[in-house]
N, C-alpha and C positions, 0 to 999 in steps of 0.2 A: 456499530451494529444498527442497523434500520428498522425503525420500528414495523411492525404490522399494519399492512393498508387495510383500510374498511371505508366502508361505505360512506358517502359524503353525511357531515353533519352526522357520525355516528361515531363511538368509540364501543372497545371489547370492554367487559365490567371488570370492576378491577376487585383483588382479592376478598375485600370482607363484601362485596356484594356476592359474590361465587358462594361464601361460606353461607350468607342468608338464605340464599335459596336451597343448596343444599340441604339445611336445616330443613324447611320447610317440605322439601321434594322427598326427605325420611318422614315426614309426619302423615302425608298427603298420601303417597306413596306415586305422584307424579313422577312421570322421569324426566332429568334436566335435561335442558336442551340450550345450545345457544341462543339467549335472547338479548338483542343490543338493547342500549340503555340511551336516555338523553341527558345533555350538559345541561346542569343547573348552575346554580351559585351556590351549592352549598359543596362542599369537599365530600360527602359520601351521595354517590350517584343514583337517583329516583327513578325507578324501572317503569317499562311502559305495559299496558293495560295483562300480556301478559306472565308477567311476573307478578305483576298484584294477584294475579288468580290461582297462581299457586301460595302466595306467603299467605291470604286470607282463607278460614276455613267454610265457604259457603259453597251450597249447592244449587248446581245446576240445573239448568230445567230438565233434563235427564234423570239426573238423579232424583229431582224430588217427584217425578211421575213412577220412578221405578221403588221409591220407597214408597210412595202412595197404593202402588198396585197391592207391594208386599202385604202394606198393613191391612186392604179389603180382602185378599186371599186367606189370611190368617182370622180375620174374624167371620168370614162366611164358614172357613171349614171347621170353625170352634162351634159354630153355633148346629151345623149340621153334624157334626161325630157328638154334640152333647144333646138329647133330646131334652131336658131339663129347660135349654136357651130356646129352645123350639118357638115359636110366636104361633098366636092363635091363628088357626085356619082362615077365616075370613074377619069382615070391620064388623065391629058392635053391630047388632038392628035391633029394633024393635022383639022382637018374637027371640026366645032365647035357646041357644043350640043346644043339641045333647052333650058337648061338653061343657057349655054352664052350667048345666042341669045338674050335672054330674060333680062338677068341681063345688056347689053351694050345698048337697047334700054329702058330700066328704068332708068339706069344711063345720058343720053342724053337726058332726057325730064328733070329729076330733075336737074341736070346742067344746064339747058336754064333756068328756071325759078330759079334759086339761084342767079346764076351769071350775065345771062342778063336780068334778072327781066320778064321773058315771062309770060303770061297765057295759063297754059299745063293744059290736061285734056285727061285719058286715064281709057282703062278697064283692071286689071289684071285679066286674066280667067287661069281657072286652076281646074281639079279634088282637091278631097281632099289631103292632103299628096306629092302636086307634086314641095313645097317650093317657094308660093308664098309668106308666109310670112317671109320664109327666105333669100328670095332676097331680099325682100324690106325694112326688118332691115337691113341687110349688106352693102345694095346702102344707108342707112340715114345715118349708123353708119359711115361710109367712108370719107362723105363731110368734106372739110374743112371749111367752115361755118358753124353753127349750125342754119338750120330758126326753126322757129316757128311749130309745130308738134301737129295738132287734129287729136285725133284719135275718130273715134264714129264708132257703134255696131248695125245693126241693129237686131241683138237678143235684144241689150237693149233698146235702143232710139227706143222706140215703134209709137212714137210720133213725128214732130215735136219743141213741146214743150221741149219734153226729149232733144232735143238735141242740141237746142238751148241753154236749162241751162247747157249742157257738153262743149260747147263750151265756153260759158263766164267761170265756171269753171278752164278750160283749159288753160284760157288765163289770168286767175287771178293769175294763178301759175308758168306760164313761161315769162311774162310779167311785173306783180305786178298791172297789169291794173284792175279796174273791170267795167262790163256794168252794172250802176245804171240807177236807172231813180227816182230822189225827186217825192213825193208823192204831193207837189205844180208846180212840173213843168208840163207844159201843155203840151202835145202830138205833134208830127212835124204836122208840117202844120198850128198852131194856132200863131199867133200873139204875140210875147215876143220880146223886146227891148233887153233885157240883153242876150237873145241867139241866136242874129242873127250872131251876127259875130262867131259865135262857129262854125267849122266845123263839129264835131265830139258830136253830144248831148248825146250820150248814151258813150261816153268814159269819166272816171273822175280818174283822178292820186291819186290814194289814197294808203292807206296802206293796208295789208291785213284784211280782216273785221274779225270782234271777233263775238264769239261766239252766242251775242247777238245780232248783225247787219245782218240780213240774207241776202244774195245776192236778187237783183231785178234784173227780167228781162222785157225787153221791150215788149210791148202787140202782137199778133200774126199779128196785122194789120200793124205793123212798121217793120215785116220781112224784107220788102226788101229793110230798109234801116242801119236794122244789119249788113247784111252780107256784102256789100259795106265796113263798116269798116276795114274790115280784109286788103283791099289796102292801109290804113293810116298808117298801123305800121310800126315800125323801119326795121322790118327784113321779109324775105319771111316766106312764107306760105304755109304749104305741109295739106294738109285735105285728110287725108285717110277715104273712106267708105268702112270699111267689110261688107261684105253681102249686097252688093249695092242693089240686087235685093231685097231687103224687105225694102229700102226705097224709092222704086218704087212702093209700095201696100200702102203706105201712099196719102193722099186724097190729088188731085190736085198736088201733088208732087211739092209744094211749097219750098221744101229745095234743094230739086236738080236743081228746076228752080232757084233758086237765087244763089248758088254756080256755075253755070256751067253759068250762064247773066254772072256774076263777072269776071268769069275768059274769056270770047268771049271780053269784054269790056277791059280786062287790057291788055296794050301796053308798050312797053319794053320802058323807061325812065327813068329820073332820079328821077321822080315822084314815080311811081311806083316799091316796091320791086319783086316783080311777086307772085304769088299763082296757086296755079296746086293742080288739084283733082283727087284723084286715088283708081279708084275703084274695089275694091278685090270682086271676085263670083267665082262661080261653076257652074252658069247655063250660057249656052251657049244662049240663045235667052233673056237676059238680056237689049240687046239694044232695039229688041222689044216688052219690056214693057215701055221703056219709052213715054211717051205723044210727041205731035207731035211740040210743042212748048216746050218742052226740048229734043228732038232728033236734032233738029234743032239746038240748042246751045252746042252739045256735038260733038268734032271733032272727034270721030267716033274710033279713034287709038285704039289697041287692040293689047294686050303683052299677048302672051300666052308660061304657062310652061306645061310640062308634066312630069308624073312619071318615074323612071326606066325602059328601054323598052326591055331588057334582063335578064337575072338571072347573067350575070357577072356583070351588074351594083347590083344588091342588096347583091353581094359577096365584092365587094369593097367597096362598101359602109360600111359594116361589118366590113371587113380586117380598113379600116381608121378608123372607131372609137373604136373597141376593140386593137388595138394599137397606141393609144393614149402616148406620154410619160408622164411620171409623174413628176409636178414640184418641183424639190429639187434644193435647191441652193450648189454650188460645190461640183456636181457630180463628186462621186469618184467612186472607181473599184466597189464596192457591188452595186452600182446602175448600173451599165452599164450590169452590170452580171445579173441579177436580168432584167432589161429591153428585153437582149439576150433572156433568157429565156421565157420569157413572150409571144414576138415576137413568138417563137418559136414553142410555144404551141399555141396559136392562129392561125398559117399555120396548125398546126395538125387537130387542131379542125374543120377548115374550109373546109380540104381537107378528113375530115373521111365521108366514103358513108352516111350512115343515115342522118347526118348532112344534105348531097347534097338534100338527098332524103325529109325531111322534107321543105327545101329551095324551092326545085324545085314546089313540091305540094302544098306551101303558095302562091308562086309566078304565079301557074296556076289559083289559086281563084282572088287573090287581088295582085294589084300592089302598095297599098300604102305601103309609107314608113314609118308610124305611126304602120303598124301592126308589121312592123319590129325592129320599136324601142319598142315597149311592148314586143316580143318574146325574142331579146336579155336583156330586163331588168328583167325579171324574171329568166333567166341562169345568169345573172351575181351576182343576188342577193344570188345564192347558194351556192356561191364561201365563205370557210372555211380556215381555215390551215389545216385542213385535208384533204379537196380535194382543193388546190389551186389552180388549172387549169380548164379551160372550160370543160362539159363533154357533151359528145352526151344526154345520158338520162336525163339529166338535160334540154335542149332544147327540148325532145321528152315529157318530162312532163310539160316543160309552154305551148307547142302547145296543148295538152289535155286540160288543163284548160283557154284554151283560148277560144275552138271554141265549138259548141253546141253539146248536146248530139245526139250520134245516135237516127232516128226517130224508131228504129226496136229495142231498148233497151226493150223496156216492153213484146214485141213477143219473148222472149228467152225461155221462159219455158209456154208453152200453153200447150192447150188439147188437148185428140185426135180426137174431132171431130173437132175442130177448125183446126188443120194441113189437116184436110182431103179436108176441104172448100176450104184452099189455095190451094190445089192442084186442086181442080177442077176448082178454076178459073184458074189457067195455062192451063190449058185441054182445058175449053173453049176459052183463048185468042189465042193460037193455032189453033183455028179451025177456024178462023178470026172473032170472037165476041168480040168487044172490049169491052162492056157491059153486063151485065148476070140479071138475076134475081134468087130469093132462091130457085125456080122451078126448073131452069136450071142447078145449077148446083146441086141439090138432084137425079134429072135425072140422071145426068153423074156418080154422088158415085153408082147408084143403078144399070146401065149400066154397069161399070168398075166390080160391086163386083160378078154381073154373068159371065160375060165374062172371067175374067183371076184369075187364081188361086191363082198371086201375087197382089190380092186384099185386100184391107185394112178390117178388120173383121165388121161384122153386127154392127150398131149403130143405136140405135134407135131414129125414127125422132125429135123426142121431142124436144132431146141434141142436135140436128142439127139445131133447128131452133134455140135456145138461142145461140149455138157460132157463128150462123148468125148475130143475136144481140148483140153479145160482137163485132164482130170486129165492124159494123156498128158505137158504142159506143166509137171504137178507132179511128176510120178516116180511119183505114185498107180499108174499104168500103165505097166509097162516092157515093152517088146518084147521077145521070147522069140529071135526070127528078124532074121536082118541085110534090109535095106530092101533091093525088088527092083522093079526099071523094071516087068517083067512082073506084077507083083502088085497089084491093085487097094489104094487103101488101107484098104477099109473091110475086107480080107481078113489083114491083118497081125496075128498072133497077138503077144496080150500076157499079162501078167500081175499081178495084182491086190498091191501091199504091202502092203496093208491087213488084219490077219485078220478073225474075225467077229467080236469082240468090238469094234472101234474102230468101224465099220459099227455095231454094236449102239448105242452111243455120241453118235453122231453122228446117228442115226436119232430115239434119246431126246430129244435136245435139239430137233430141230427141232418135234416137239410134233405131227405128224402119225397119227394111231390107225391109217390105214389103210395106210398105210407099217409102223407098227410089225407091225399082223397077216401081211404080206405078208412079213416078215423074218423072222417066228415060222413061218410054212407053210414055207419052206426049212430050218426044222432048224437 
């Protein structure tokens, strides 16, 4: 039998080299292919450059661009879903911004009561998006003591009640403490031997309760001698209220009177660890809702932040978290090159017009920075190895899918009696009628169509009165006047949403010359 011809100066590989690559082409997940081999002197045959690239496990310049991508997609969109990672608005200057301002005096109230055990009480006010909650994780996360940390929601804590149980909750889990109360013990104020010397009746040193032991809370009548508790613990006490103002709408506003007694009553000692209440809103007249006997127990202090007040703050802002570095431990040259790059194309992208122009036009509507972080995480999400760099139309398509549809979407393809209506309401807002009735302007079609020769063709009324009824049917025409039994309908005064330019618009497309001249004689 004859052996196998192959190629000059080449042999097929022979068994245990088949088996290595194999091995390797399971590890890899390569699939084998025939690769000839060269004759050496040794008895087991030494493959050529591609068999070593599958037996060795390195990466190619493919892959390490496509894990490099991986890893800056992952950390831009950690750092934009978490506002905590957020980086300051602009570079240090001289002159210091309202959120320095604001981060150095939340810093110095929670200092006083950490370290000299004070009772602080403050309001953080702040539009949406302008990082009140990212100051105030960064001033917690900072302390070198760790105190005690309630957080309550007045979206959730609807109640009182609610948040009372989030508080004992809260304090089961960072403490080990829980507020019981035995279903034989009698209520404060009644007469027990065994628990007069107890300071603390609703605190009991226990283990965490199982599944079957459901937490007890104290009845709403012994309020005000829960929250006293919070001064017995080992460690200070930070009570954040978000949305302070909706537990201002709570009846008698018994939680904010007993958090804010507590904290007017706690005096810096070795007794007392301090506690300080801080309360996060958006409504500026927040203080007066409160009642006159909790206004009176709230020191009044007021931190406020604001949003970006330029478009070079929401560009740096930008430029700091789309260049972000990527954490690899012993960064070598492909990472440094690869970072360059990155860098690189991020100035591109930030300084190409459209870019500015989408920018500048988001930042005339809205100044938060929450719209900024959805715009940038939808561009960032489109990022490929195929397109691996930021693109304008990629930012030009999340702003599309972000904001609402044009209200003149459904007016692109009308009728012609319909286009004739709009025009006569521009005819009559020009002639200073802010208002019109179906009278008025069938008047002016029937005026226009003797008078000028670039008149729009006879239509008969019939069709005039139903695309009177379609637009009325789209809101194109709102009535000015409440509907009247005594009032004909063709006599009900409306008025046009449309200005003259969408009219202008919609005129152009329908491709009519004697329509457009008839839009142009109104001015």
């Amino acid at each position: 039998m004859k052996e196998p011809k192959t190629p000059r100066g080449r042999t097929l590989l022979t068994k245990p080299a088949v088996e290595v690559i194999i091995r390797a082409s399971s590890k890899t997940g390569t699939p084998v292919r025939h690769i000839p081999v060269e004759h050496t002197s040794d008895d087991f045959p030494r493959a050529q450059s591609p068999v070593s690239q599958v037996a060795q496990p390195i990466y190619t310049r493919l892959s390490r661009a496509s894990n490099y991508l991986d890893i800056q997609k992952r950390v831009i969109l950690q750092t934009l879903n978490q506002p905590t990672l957020s980086p300051p608005f602009t570079e240090p200057s001289a002159e210091p911004s309202t959120e320095d301002v604001a981060r150095k005096q939340l810093n110095d109230l929670i200092h006083g009561t950490v370290a000299r055990g004070e009772g602080n009480s403050c309001l953080l006010l702040g539009p949406r998006g302008s990082g009140k909650s990212m100051i105030l994780d960064q001033t917690l996360a900072a302390l070198a003591a760790k105190p005690i940390i309630l957080r309550l929601s007045g979206f959730v804590q609807t109640s009182d009640k609610l948040a009372l149980r989030e508080i004992a909750l809260q304090l089961l889990l960072q403490t080990g403490s829980s507020f019981l109360v035995e279903e034989d013990e009698p209520l404060l104020g009644q007469p027990n031997a065994e628990n007069d010397d107890d300071e603390n009746p609703f605190l009991v040193q226990t283990t965490v309760p199982k599944d079957d032991q459901p937490l007890c809370l104290p009845p709403s009548s012994q309020l005000h001698a829960l929250i006293p508790i919070l001064l017995t613990l080992k460690k200070p006490v930070i009570v954040i209220l978000d949305a302070i103002d909706l537990f201002a709408m709570h009846p008698r506003q018994s939680l904010l009177y007993c958090l804010l007694d507590t904290v007017q009553s706690c005096h810096a000692s070795q007794e007392n660890r301090g506690i300080a209440v801080i309360g996060v809103t958006t409504r500026i007249d927040t203080i007066q809702l409160l009642e006159k006997r909790v206004k009176s127990r709230f020191s009044g202090r007021t931190i406020r932040t604001a949003p970006p007040s330029c478009l070079d703050d929401w560009l740096g802002l930008a430029r700091n978290t789309l260049q972000l570095p990527i954490p690899i431990e012993g960064e070598d040259h492909d990472t440094r090159k690869w970072q360059q790059q990155w860098n690189s194309s991020v100035e591109d992208f930030l300084d190409h017009g459209e870019v500015l122009d989408v920018f500048n036009d988001t930042f005339s509507i809205t100044k938060d920075v929450k719209v900024l972080q959805r715009l940038l995480t939808r561009t960032v999400l489109r990022l490929n190895y195929n397109e691996p760099h930021l693109m304008p139309k990629h930012l030009i398509s999340s702003v599309d899918s972000q904001r609402t549809r044009p209200s003149t979407l459904h007016l692109n393809s009308l009728s012609y009696p319909t286009i004739c209506l709009l025009i006569a309401s521009v005819h009559t807002y020009a002639a200073g009628h802010n208002s019109f009735t179906f009278e008025m302007l069938f008047e002016n079609f029937r005026d226009q169509l003797r008078s000028s020769t670039s008149a729009p063709v006879q239509v008969n009324g019939g069709h005039i009165g139903m695309a009177y009824d379609g637009l009325k049917s789209t809101k194109a025409f709102v009535a000015t006047t409440a509907p009247s039994s005594s009032l004909a309908e063709g006599y009900v005064r409306h008025r046009s949403t449309l200005d003259r330019d969408v009219v202008k618009k919609i005129v152009e497309k329908s491709g009519q010359v004697h329509l457009k001249k008839w839009l142009i004689k109104g001015g």
